[in-house]
C-alpha positions in Angstrom: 96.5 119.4 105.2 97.1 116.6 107.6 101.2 116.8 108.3 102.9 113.5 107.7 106.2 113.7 108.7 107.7 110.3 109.6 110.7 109.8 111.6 112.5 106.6 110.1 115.5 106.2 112.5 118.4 107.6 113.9 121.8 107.4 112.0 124.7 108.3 114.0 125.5 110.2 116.8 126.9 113.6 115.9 130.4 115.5 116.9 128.3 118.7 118.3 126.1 116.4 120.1 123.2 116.3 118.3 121.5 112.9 116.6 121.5 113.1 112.9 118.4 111.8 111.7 116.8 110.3 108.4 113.5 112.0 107.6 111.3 110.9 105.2 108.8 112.7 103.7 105.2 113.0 101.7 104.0 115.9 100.6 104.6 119.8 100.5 103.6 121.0 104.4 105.5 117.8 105.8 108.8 119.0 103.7 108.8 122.7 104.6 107.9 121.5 108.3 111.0 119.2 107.9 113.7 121.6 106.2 112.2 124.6 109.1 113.4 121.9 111.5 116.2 120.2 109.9 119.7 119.8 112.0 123.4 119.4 110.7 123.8 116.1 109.2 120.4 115.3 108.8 119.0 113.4 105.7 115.3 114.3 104.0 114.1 111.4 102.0 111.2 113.0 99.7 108.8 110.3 98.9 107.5 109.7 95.3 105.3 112.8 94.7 104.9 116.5 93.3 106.0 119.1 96.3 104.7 122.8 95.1 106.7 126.2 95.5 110.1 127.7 96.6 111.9 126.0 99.2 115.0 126.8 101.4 117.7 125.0 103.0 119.5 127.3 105.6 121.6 123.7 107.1 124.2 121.3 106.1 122.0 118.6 105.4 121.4 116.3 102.6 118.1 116.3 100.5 117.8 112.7 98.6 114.9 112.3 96.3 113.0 108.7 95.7 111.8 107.9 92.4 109.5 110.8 90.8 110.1 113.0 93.6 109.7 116.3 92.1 109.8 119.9 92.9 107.4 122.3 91.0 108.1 126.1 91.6 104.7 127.0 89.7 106.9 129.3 87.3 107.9 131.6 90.2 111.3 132.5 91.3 114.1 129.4 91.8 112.7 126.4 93.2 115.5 125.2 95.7 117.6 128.0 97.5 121.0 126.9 99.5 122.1 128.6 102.0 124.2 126.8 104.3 127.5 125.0 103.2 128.3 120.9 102.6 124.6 120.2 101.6 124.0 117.5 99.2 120.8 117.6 96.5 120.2 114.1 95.1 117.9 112.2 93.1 115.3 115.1 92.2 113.3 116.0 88.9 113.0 120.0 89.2 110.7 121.5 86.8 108.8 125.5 86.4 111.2 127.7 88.1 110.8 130.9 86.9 112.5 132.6 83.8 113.9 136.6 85.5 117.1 135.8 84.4 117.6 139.5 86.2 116.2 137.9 89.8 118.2 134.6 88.8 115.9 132.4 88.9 116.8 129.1 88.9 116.2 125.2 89.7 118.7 125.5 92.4 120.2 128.8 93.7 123.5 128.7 96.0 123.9 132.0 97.7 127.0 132.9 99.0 128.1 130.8 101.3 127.1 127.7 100.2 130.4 126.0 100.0 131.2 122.1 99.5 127.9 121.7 97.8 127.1 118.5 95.9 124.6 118.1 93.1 123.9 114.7 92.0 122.0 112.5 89.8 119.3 115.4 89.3 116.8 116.3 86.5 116.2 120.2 85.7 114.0 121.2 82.9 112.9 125.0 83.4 113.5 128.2 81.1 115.8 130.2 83.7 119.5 128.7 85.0 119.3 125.5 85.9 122.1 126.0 88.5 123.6 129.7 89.7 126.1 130.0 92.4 128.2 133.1 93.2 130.7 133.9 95.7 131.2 130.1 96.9 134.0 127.2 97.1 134.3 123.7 95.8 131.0 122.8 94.5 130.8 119.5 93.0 128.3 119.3 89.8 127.7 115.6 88.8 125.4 113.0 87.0 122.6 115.5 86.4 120.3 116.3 83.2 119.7 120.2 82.8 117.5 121.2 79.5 116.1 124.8 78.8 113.6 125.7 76.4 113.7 125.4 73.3 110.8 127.6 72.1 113.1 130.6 73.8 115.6 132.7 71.9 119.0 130.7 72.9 120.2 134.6 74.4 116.8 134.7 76.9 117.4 131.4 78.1 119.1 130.6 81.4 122.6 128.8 81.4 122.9 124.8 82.5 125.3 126.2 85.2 126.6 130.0 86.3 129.3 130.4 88.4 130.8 133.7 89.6 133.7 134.4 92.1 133.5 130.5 92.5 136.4 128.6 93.6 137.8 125.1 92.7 134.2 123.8 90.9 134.3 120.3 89.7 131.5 119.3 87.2 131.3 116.5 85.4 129.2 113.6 83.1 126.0 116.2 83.0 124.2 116.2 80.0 122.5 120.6 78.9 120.5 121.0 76.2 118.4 123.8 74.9 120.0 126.6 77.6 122.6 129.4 76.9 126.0 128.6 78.1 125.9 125.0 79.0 128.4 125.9 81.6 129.5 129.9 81.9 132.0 130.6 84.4 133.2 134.3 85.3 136.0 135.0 87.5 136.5 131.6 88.5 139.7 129.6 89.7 140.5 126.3 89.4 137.9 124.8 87.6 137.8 121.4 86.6 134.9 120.8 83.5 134.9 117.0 82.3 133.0 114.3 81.0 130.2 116.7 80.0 127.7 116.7 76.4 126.7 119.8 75.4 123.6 120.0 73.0 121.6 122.8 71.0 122.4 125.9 73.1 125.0 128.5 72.3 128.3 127.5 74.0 129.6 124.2 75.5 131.8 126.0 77.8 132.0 130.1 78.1 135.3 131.0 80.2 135.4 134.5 81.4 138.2 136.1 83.5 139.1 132.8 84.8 142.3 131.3 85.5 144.1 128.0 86.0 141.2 126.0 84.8 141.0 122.4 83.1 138.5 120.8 80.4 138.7 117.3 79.1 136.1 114.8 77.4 133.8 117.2 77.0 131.7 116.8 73.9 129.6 119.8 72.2 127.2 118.7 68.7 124.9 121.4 67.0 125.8 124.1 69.0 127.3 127.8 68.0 130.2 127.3 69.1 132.0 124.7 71.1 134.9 126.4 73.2 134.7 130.1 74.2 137.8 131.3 76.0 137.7 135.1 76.3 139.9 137.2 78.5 141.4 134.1 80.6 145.2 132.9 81.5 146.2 129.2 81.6 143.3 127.3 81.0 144.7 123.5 79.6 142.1 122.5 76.9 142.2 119.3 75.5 140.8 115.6 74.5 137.4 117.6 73.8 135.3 117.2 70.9 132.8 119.9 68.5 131.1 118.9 65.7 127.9 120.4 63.6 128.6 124.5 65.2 128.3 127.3 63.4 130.4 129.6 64.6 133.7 128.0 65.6 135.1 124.6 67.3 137.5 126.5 69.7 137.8 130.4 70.9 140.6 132.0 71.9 139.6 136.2 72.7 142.4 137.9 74.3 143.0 134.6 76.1 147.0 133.7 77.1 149.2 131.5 78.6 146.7 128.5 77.6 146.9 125.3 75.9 145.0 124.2 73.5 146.2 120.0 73.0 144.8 117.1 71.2 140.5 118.7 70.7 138.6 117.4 67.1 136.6 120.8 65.7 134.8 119.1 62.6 132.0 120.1 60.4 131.6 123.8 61.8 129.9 125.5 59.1 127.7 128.6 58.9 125.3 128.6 55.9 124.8 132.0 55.8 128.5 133.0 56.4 131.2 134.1 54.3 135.1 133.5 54.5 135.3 137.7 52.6 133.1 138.8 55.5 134.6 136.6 58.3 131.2 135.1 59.4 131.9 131.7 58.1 132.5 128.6 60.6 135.4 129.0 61.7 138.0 125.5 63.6 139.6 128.0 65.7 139.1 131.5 65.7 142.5 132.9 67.2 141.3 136.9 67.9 144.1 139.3 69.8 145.4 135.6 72.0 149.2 135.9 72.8 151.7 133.3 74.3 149.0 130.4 73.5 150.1 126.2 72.9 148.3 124.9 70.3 149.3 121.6 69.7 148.1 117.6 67.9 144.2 119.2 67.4 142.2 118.4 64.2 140.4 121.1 62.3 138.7 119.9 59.6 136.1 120.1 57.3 134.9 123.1 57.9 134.6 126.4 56.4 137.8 127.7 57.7 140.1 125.6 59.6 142.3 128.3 61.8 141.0 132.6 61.5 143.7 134.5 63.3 142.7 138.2 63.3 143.9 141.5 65.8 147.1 140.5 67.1 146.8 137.0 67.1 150.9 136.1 66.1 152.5 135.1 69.3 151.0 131.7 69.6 152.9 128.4 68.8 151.0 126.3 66.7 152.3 122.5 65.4 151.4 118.8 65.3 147.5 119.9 64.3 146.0 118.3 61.3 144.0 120.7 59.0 141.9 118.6 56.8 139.6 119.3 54.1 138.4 122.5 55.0 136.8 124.8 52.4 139.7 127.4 53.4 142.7 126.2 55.6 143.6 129.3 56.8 142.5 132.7 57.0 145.5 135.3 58.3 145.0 138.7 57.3 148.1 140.4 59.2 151.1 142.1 58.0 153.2 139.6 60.0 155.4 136.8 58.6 154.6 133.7 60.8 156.5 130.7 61.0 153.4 127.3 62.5 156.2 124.5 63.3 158.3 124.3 66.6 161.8 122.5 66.6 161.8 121.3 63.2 158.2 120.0 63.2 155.2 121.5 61.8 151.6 120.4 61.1 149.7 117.7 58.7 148.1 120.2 55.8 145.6 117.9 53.7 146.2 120.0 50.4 150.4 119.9 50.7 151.5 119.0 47.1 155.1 118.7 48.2 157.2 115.7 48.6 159.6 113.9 51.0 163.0 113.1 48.9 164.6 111.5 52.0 161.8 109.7 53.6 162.5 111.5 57.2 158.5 112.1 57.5 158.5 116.0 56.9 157.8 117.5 53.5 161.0 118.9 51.0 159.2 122.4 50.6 157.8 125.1 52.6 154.1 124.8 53.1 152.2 128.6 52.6 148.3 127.2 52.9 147.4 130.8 51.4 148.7 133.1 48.7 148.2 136.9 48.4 145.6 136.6 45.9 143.9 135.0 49.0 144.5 138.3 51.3 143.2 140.5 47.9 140.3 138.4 47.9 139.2 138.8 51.9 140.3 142.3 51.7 138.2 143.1 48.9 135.0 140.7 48.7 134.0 142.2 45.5 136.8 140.7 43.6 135.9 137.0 44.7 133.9 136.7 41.4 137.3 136.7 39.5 138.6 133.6 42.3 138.2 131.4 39.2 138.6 132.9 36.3 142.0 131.7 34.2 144.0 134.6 34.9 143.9 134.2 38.6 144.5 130.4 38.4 147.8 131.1 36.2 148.8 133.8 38.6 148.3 131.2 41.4 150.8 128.8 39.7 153.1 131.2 39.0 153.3 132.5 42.6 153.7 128.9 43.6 156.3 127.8 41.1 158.7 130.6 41.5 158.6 131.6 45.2 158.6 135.4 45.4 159.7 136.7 48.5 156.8 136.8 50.9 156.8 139.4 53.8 153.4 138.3 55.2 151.2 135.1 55.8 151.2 131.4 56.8 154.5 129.6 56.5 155.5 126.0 57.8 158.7 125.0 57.1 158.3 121.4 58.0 154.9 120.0 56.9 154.1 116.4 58.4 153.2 114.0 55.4 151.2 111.8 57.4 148.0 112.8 59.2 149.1 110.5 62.4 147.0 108.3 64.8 143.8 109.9 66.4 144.2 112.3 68.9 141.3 111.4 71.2 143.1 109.1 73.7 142.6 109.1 77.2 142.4 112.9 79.4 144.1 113.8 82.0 145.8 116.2 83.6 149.3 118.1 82.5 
């Protein structure tokens, strides 16, 4: 195949000495001629057009696609490899990379290295990861459209974005559908996750080992679950939305020093779940987390509002509003816990108290369950007597005279009003 490699014109004089150039070009041969002899600083235009195979960039350079430029790897291995730091991917529709999630395959690989790397404005549809980086700093992750496949099993699929032993990642206003993780990060710093919609995959953001990262705006919708954070210190969550999951709105798994401010977790519901058997849809699931904020969040109508389980009592929780959930709370601990903070606790939809001297807070302590609740998750065989006359009386009673309670759910200050909607503008601490 005739080459056609066009030279346009010549930017800018470089600092090393060397003219960066603008290269546009046409077809497969006259790109893999171009990135072979691409310089620092130089920009490939790819013309309107399919280019076919794997291709490498091994210098700072940026890579801009016209309209319909697209890159087909033919189902074989990751279509675009980066090797070389401060390159910039632009405008290109990636399709067929392969699936070896083993070999990573993906529609853009960053090897180690590859440092100050911007994605932008980008379309990946493929069954492996869309994007994988290890071992890198500062990549920014904007503007782009990543979507799996969803024929595959959501665990065989690749996730919208890996990062591992990454540094200071920005990504923001992508929209993932159909892959695993729409963004997984393992030991990662610094992160900064905002803007983003996360559709049909398993979670909208999967923290692991990571520290002193930040999500805001995101939104998750039909997903099973919305916000993992699992073995992580000081992550700030907040201004985020999950709605239609089925396993939980917000994760905290031996996760501390984090806060948790101002997310909606509505409608998560698992069909085939149980509150007795702890499989049900869960607000947020609060499992062995210590020293955690959770603060002005909504939980609501879903199966279970807040699950605390394994060790999950020394975490400050007030100003939430837990609404209309099919059970409020779910605490099965031996541990009397107080959920208010300097005379202020949280809006409970089902609080039957009263305020006598209009000062905003309710008269009477709040318990949002009883013991006959702990019985019941303890023992799922009794639930068939939940209803039954008896049990009701023996509710009322509980509730009327106050027995001395050495375990459970307490706030002493329940908020009578629900308050203004927490989903105002993001931002940083």
């Amino acid at each position: 195949m005739k080459l056609r490699l066009v030279l346009i014109w010549l930017l800018c004089f470089a600092s090393f000495g060397t003219w960066a150039a603008l290269i546009r070009v046409t077809d497969t041969d006259s790109l893999t001629l171009a990135l072979n002899k691409a310089q620092a600083g130089d920009t490939l235009v790819l013309a309107t057009g399919v280019y076919e195979g794997s291709f490498k960039v091994t210098q700072s350079i940026s890579l801009k696609g016209e309209i319909g430029a697209t890159l087909d790897a033919l189902r074989q291995g990751s279509a675009l490899v980066i090797e070389a730091p401060q390159v910039s991917i632009e405008g290109l529709n990636i399709r067929h990379w392969g699936r070896d999630l083993y070999y990573r395959d993906a529609a853009i690989l960053l090897k180690k290295g590859a440092d100050h790397v911007q994605i932008k404005g980008n379309r990946l549809v493929g069954d492996g990861f869309g994007i994988y980086g290890e071992q890198l700093n500062s990549p920014i992750i904007t503007d782009n459209s990543i979507s799996g496949n969803g024929a595959i099993h959501v665990l065989d699929r690749g996730d919208g974005i890996y990062l591992k032993h990454v540094n200071s990642p920005q990504i923001d206003r992508n929209q993932l559908i159909f892959v695993r993780d729409g963004v997984y990060l393992e030991s990662v710093t610094h992160s900064r996750i905002y803007e983003n919609q996360f559709t049909k995959l398993q979670y909208g953001i999967h923290y692991m080992y990571t520290q002193a990262d930040e999500a805001w705006q995101n939104q998750a919708i039909a997903v099973d679950g919305g916000y993992a954070l699992m073995n992580s210190t000081n992550i700030y969550l907040h201004h985020n939305r999950v709605t239609q999951a089925r396993d939980f709105g917000i994760l905290l798994n031996i996760t501390e020093a984090s806060y948790v401010q101002a997310n909606v977790a509505s409608q998560i519901h698992n069909p085939k779940g149980t509150v007795e058997l702890g499989n049900e849809g869960k607000g947020i699931f609060i499992y062995a987390a210590q020293h955690n904020r959770i603060q002005d969040n909504e939980f609501s109508h879903s199966d279970t509002g807040i699950s605390m389980a394994m060790g999950g009592e020394e975490n400050r929780l007030w100003h939430n509003r837990i609404m209309a959930n099919q059970t409020q709370v779910k605490y099965v601990g031996e541990t009397q816990l107080e959920w208010s903070y300097q005379g202020q606790g949280n809006y409970w939809s089902e609080y039957q108290g009263w305020d006598l001297n209009g000062d905003g807070f309710g008269d009477i302590v709040h318990r949002p369950n009883d013991s006959l609740d702990k019985l019941f998750w303890l023992y799922p065989e009794a639930k068939l007597l939940m209803e039954s006359p008896v049990v009701l009386l023996l509710r009322w009673v509980e509730r009327q005279f106050k027995p001395q309670v050495t375990s459970g759910i307490s706030d002493r200050f329940p908020l009578m009003q629900s308050g203004a909607h927490v989903l105002i503008d993001g931002g940083s601490r």
